[in-house]
N, C-alpha and C positions, 0 to 999 in steps of 0.2 A: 197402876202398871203391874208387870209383874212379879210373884214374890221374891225375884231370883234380881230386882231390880231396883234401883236407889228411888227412895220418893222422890218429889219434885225439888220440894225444900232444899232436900238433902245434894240434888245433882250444884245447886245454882249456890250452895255453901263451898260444892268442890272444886267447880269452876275458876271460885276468888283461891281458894287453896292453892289449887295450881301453878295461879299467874305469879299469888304472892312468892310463894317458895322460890319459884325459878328465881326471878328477883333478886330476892335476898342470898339467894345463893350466890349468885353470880356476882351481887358487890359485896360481899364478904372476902377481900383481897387472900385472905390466908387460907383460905379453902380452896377457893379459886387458882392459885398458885399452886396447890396438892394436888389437886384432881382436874384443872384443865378448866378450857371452853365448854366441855360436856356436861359440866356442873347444872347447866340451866334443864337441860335434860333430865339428868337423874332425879332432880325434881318431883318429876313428873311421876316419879315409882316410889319415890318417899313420899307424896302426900295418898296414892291411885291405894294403895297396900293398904295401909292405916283404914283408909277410911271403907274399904270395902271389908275389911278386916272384923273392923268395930260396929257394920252395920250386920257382921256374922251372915253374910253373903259371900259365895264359891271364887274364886278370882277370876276365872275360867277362861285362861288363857289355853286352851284347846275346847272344841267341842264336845257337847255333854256327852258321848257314844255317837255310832254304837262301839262299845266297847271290845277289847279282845280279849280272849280267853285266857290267855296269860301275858305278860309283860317281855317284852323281846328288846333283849339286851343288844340283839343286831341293827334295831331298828336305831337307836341311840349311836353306835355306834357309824353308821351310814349317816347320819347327819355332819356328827363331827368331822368325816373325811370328806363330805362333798362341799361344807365350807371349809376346809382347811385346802381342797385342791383348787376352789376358787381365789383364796387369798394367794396362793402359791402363784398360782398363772397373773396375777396382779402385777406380780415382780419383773415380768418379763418389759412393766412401763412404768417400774415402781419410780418416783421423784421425789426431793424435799417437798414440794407444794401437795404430793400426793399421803406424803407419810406424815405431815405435819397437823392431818386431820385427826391423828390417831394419838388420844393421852391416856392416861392414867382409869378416865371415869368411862371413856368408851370402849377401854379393854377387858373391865370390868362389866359393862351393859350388854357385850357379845359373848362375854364366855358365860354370863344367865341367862342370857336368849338363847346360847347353842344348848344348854341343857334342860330349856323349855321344850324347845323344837324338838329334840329329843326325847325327851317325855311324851310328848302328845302323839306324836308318833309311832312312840311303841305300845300305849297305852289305847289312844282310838285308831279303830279303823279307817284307812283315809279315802278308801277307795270312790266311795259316793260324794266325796270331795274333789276329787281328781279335774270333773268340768267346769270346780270352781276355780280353783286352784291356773287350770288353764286360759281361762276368762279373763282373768285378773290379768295375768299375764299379758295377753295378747293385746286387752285392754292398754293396759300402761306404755305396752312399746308404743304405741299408734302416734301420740303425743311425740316419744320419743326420735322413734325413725321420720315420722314428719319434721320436726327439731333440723334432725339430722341434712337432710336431703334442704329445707330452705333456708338455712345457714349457708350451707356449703353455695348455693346457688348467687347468694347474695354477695359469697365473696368471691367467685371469678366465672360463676354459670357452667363449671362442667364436674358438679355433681361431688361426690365421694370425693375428688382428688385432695381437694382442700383440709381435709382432718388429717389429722395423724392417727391411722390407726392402730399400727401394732409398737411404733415408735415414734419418740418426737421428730427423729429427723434433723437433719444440720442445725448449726444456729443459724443461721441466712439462708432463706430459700430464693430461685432465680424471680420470683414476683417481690423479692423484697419484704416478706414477712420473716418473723423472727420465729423461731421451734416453736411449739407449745410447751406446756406444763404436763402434761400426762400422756400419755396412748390414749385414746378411745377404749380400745374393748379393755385390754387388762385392766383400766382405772374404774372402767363400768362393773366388771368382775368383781372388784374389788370393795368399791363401794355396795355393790345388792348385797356381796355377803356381810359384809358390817349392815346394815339396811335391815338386812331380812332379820337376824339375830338381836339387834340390841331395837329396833322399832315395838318388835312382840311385847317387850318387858316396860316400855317407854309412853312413847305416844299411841300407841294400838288399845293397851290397856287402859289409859288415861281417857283421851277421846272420845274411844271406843265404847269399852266395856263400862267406864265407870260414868262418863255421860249421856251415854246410845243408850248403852242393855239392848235385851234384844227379846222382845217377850215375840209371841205368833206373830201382832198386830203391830209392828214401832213405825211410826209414821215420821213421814219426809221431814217434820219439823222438829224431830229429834236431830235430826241429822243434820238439818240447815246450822240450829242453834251449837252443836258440839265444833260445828266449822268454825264459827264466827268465833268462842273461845280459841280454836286452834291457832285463827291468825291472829288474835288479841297475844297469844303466846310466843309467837314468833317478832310480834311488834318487840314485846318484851325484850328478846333475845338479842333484835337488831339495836332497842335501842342501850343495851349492854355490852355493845362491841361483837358481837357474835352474831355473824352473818349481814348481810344488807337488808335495806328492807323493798330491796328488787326482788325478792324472792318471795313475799308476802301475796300476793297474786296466785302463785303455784300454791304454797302451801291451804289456801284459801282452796283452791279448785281440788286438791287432792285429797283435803279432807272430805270435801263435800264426794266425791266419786267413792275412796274408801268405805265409810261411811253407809251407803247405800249400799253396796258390796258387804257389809257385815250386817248390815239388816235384813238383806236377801239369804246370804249362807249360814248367818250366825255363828261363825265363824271369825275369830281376830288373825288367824293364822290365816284365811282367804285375803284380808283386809290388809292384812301385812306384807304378801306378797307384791299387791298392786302399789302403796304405798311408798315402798321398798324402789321398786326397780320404777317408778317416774321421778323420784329423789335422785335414784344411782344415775339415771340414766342424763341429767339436767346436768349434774356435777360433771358427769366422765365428757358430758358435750363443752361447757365450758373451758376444762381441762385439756382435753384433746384440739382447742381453737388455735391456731395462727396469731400471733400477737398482731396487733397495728397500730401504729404511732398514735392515733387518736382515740382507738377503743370501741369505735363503733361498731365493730362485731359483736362485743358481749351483749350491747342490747339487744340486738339481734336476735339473737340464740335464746333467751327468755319467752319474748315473743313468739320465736315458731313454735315453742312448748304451747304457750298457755293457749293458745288458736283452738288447735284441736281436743288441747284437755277441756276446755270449756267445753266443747262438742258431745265428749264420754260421759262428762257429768253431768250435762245439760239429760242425755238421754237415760242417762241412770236414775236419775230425780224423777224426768216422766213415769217410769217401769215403776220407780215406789209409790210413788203419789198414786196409780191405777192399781198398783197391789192392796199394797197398805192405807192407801188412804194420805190426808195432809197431816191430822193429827195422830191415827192411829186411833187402838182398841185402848180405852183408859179402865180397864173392868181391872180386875186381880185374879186370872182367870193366869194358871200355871203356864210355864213356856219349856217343859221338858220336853215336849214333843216338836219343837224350834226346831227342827234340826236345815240342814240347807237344801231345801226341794221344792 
């Protein structure tokens, strides 16, 4: 692989790294008590660091260039206030169910991912990143607003009515549903900027950079295999009280679509945004749902996700497989020239 890239040994030692850390984190009661649910998470940056650390490999949580001419303390600056104006507009649907996502370790994972993001943005130039950036985007809603629209349909067939979107709305609505738990968009809001900010330092790095890498040539089976750890990691989590393991499906399909998305742009900050907002966007639809005495909407709403995220991934995996190839270039042949084109 590349020189800028973990040997093989070394990824399939990080992998067990990973899984074990979170683990042990998360039943370690007295940490866990300090630092929250997010425990299993952070993990993920205490073992990703070290080891890329000690292999004296770049961590390269932005793109290698091209670079700018001097360092723009605006561009840092611009980060800070466009997540800070997103957390702000969250409030207008802020809840207990919605603030109780938020501890001690993931206050922590966003205020070094805002000043990651910040860095690479004032440091490379983003511009030739711009249609990736946008891709990923447009990518991730598709899952999303399809979510959105056969949820709603399945619970009374006339579309949007059925979410709450700027508010929860009474406790008893005239169909005999109960409020939700959040707004739609401000909890989505809310959730991408935690998302976009603590994902870069977390699982993007992890996943990503430190079981992808991303030399010219990285093939689809880089990227299958960092998946399969992903949900091996999430198994972990659910089966430590954190999270269901109804979500193990997505996280499985996200990684694989991510994933391909960072082996196309080389870029963790493209990866991150997609990442980011089909997480944000899964949560804020759960959130935003109608309660029902039996619950059969929440399964619902998983479902209409993972339809079409299968679809994104499905055809992202083609695009690499005919790019890159299944295994990829295995030569030691530099990847400075990686850049996303």
């Amino acid at each position: 692989m590349s020189r800028h890239d973990l040997p093989v040994w070394v990824r399939a030692v990080a992998a067990g790294l990973l899984l074990f850390a979170s683990w042990w984190l998360l039943n370690t009661d007295v940490l866990r008590d300090v630092v929250g649910d997010s425990l299993g998470t952070v993990g993920l940056i205490i073992v990703a660091i070290p080891v890329l650390q000690g292999m004296r490999l770049p961590l390269r949580l932005w793109p290698e260039g091209p670079w700018r001419k001097a360092f723009r303390i605006r561009a840092v600056l611009a980060v800070a206030v466009g997540l800070g104006a997103m957390l702000l507009l969250a409030r207008l649907g802020m809840t207990d169910q919605l603030a109780d996502r938020v501890d001690v370790g993931t206050v922590a994972l966003v205020a070094t991912g805002a000043v990651c993001w910040g860095f690479g943005v004032a440091m490379v130039r983003q511009r030739s990143y711009l249609r990736w950036y946008g891709l990923a985007f447009v990518l991730a809603l598709v899952p999303v607003v399809t979510g959105l629209f056969l949820a709603d349909s399945s619970l009374n067939g006339e579309g949007l009515s059925g979410s709450c979107l700027l508010s929860v709305g009474p406790p008893q609505t005239d169909s005999g549903l109960a409020r939700c738990d959040a707004a739609l968009l401000p909890s989505f809001a809310f959730l991408l900027a935690l998302g976009i900010a603590s994902r870069l330092v977390t699982e993007e790095l992890a996943f990503r950079r430190l079981l992808i890498g991303c030399a010219r040539r990285t093939g689809l089976l880089w990227v299958l295999g960092a998946a399969i750890v992903a949900v091996l990691w999430s198994v972990v989590l659910a089966t430590s009280g954190v999270g269901t393991s109804g979500i193990v499906p997505l996280v499985g399909l996200t990684a694989v679509a991510a994933g391909c998305l960072y082996v196309l742009s080389c870029s963790l900050m493209v990866s991150t945004v997609f990442s980011a907002t089909v997480m944000a966007g899964f949560g804020a639809l759960v959130l935003a749902r109608p309660h029902e005495a039996d619950g059969s909407l929440y399964e619902q709403v998983p479902v209409a996700i993972w339809l079409p995220l299968a679809v994104v991934a499905t055809g992202l995996c083609i695009f690499v497989a005919r790019r890159h190839g299944v295994v990829g270039s295995l030569d030691k042949q530099g990847d400075d020239d990686a850049v996303g084109d």
